[in-house]
C-alpha positions as CSV (number, residue, x, y, z in Angstrom):
1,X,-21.4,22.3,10.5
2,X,-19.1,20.7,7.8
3,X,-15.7,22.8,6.8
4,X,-13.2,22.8,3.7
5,X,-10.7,23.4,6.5
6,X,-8.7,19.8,8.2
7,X,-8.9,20.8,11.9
8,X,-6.4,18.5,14.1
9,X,-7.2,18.4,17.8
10,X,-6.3,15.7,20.7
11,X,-8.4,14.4,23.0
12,X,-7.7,12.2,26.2
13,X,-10.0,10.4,28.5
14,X,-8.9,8.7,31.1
15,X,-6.4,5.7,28.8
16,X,-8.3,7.3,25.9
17,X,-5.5,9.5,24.4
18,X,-6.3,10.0,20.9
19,X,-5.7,12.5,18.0
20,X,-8.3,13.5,15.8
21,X,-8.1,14.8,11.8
22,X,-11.8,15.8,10.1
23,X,-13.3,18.3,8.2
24,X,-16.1,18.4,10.7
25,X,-15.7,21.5,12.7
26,X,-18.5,21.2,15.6
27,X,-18.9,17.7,17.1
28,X,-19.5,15.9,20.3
29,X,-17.1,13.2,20.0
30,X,-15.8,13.6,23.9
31,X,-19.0,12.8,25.2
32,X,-19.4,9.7,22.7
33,X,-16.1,8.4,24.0
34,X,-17.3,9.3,27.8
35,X,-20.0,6.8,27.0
36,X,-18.3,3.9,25.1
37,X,-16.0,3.9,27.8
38,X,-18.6,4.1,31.1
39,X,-20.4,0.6,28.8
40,X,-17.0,-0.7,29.0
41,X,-16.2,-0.5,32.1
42,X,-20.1,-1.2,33.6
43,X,-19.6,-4.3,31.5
44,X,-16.5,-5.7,32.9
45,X,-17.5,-4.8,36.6
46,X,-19.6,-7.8,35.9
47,X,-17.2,-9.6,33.9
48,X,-14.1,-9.3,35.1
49,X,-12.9,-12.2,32.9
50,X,-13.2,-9.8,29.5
51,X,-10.2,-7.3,31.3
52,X,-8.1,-10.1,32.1
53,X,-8.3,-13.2,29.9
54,X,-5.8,-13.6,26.9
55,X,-8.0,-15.6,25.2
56,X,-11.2,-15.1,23.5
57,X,-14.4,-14.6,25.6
58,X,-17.9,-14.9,23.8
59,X,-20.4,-12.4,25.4
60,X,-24.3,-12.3,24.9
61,X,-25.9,-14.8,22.7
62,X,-22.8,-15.7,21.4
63,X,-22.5,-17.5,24.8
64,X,-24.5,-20.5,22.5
65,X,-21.6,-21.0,20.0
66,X,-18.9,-22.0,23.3
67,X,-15.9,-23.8,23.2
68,X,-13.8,-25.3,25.8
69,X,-11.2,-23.0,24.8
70,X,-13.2,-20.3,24.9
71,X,-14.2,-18.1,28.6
72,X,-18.0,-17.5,28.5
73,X,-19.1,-13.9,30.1
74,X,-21.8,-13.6,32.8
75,X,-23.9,-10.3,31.0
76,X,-26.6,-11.7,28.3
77,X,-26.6,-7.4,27.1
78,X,-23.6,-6.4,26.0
79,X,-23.0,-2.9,24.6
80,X,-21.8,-2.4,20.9
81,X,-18.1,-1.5,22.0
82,X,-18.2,-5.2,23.8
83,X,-19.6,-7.2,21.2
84,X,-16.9,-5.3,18.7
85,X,-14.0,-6.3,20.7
86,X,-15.1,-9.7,21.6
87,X,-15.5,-10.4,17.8
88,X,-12.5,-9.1,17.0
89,X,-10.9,-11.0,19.9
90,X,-12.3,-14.6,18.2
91,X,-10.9,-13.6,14.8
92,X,-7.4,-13.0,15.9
93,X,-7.6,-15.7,18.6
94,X,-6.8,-13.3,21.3
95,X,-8.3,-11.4,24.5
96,X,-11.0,-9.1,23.9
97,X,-8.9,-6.1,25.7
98,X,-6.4,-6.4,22.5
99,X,-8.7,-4.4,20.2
100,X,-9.8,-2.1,22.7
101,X,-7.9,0.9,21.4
102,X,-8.7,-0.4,17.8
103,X,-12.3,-0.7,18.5
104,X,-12.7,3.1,20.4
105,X,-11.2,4.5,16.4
106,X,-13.6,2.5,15.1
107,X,-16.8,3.3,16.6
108,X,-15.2,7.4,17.6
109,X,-14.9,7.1,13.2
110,X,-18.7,5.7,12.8
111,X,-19.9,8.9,15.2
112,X,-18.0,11.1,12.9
113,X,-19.5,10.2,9.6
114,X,-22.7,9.8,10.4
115,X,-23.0,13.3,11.8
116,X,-21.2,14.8,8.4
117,X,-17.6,14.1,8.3
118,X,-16.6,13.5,4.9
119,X,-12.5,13.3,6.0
120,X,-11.6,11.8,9.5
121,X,-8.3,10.1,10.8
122,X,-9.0,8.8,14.1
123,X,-5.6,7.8,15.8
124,X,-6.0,5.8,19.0
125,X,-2.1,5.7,20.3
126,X,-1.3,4.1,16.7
127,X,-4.3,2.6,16.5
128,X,-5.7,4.3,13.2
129,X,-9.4,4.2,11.6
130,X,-9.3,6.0,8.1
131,X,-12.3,7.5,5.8
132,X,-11.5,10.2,3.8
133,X,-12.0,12.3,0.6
134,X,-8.5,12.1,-0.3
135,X,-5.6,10.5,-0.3
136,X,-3.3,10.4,2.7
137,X,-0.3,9.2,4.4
138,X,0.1,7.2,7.5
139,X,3.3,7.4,8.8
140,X,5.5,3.9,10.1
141,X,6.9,4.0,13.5
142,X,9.0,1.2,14.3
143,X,10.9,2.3,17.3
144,X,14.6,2.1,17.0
145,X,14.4,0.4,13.6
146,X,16.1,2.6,11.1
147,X,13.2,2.7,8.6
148,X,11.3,4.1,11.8
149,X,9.7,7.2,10.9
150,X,11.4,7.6,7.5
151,X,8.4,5.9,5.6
152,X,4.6,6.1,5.6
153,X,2.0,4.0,4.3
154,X,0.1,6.0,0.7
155,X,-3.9,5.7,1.4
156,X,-6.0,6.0,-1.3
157,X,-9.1,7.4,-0.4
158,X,-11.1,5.0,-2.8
159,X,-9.7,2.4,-0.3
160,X,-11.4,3.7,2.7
161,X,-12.8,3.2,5.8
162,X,-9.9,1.5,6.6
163,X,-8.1,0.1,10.1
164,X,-4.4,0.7,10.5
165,X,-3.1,-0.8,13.7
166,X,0.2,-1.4,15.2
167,X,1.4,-3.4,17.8
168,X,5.2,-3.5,19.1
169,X,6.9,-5.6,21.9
170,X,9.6,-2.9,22.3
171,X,7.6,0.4,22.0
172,X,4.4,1.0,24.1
173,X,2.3,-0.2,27.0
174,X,0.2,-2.8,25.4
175,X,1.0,-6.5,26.3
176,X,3.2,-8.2,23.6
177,X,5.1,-11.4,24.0
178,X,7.1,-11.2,21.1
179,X,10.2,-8.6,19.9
180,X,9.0,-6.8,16.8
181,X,9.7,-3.2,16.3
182,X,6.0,-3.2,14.9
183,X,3.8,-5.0,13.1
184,X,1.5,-3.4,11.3
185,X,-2.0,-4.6,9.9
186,X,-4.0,-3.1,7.1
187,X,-7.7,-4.7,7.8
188,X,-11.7,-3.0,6.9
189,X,-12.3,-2.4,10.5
190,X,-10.2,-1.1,13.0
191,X,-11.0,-3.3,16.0
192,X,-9.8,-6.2,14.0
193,X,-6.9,-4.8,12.9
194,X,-5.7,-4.1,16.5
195,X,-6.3,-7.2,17.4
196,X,-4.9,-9.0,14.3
197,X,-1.5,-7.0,15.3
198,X,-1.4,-8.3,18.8
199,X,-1.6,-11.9,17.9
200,X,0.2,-11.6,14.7
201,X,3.3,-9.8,16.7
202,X,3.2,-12.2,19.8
203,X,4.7,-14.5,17.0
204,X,7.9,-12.4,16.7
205,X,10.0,-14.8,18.2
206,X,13.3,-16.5,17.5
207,X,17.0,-16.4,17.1
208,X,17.7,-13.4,15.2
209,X,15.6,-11.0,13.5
210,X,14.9,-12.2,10.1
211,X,13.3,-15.6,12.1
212,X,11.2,-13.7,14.2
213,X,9.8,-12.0,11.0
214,X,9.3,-14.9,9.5
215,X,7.3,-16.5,12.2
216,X,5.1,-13.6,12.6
217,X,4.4,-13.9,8.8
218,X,3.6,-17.7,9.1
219,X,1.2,-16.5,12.1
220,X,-0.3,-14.0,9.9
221,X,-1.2,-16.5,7.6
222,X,-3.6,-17.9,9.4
223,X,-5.4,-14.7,9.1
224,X,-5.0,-13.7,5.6
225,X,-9.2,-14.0,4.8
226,X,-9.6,-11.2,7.3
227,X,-6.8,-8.2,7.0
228,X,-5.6,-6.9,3.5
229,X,-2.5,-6.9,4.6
230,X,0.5,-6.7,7.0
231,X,4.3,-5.6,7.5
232,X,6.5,-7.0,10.2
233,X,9.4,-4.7,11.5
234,X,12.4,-6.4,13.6
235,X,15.2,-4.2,14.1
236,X,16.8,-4.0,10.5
237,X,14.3,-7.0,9.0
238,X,10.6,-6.3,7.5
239,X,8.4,-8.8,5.5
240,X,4.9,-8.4,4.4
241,X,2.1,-10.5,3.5
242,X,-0.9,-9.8,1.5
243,X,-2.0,-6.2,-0.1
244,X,-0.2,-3.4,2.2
245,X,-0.8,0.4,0.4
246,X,2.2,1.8,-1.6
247,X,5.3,2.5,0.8
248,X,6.3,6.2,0.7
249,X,9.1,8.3,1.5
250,X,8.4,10.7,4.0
251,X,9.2,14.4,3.7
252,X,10.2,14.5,7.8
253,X,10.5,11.9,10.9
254,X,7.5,11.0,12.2
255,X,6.7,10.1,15.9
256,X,4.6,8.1,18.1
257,X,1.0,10.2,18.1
258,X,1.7,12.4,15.3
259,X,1.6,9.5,12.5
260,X,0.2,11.4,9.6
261,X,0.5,13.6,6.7
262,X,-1.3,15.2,3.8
């Protein structure tokens, strides 16, 4: 049963801890995550390489297109979530496991439309996948970056779906091997977002800050055919490449799981 009425609500499964926006007032989304997450894991009992690798691994029938570079899975089946995340994994010449929380707003967004939603915001611990009927702002969180939290992201709703994913090498749990206070990618899907921001910020290297924005920016041109866009935070330096929405001033702080506003 669709509602005029934004409902907010978290929900956390096991890693899973995300926090859900829609107009959508009775859903099942728990037990959808439940089940992306049981293929998952089922998947990488067998293939232990797609947990662990930091490069990418081609799964299925994609096994036929192998590199040398590339790790090959055992499983000739994989589910949706792992084909997703492997793809996305290629793309950004990463690990698979680096758009896993990209990929779960993805597909967690695809459930929600098709069974009505007309406005969801599907943020995955920063990991954001965006269709809605209007527009909306997404807030920037750059840990202790002064422009943390005092600007967000204007997305028009003519520009959705949408992915908007962050990786940071100073804020978080994921795996980064770089410094920036976040780099944020603006992509069509979610899962390639994610990853795109993982590869893109392992990049953030060098003697000061403006350096290690600049080197993530000349790694992020490698990707430019694939994201609309992307902005690099390093303590008081920020670049961006490509299309990034219109940057906003924010009417309060935002935080880390609470990156949104109407």
């Amino acid at each position: 049963m669709k509602v005029k009425r934004v409902t907010r609500e978290q929900i956390k499964i096991g890693e899973t801890d995300l926090v859900l926006k829609t107009d959508l007032r009775e859903h099942e989304l728990s037990k959808f995550i439940i089940k992306q997450r049981f293929e998952l894991k089922n998947y990488i009992r067998e293939n232990h390489d797609f947990l662990t690798s930091f490069e990418p691994v081609l799964v299925g029938e994609d096994n036929n297109e192998s590199k040398y570079h590339i790790r090959k899975s055992i499983s000739s089946k994989p589910p949706l979530i792992v084909k997703l995340m492997a793809r996305a994994g290629r793309k950004a010449e990463v690990g698979p496991m680096a758009a896993v929380a990209g990929t779960i707003s993805q597909l967690s967004m695809g459930y929600m439309i098709e069974n009505g939603a007309k406005y969801v915001i599907v943020d995955n611990g920063g990991d954001v996948a965006i269709k809605t009927d209007q527009n909306v702002v997404v807030g920037l969180y750059a840990g202790e970056s002064s422009l943390s939290g005092e600007f967000g992201f204007k997305i028009k709703y003519r520009k959705t779906p949408m992915g908007v994913c962050t990786s940071s090498g100073t804020v978080g749990h994921s795996i980064s091997f770089g410094r920036s206070d976040s780099v944020t990618v603006f992509a069509d899907e979610a899962s390639i977002a994610d990853a795109l921001a993982t590869s893109i910020a392992n990049s953030a290297l060098g003697e000061n800050d403006p350096d290690a924005v600049q080197n993530s920016l000349d790694r992020a041109e490698d990707f430019r055919k694939i994201m609309r866009g992307v902005m690099v935070v390093v303590g008081e330096s920020a670049g961006t490449l490509g299309k990034i929405p219109k940057l906003v001033k924010t009417e309060r702080r935002v935080v880390l799981g609470d990156l949104f506003e109407v």
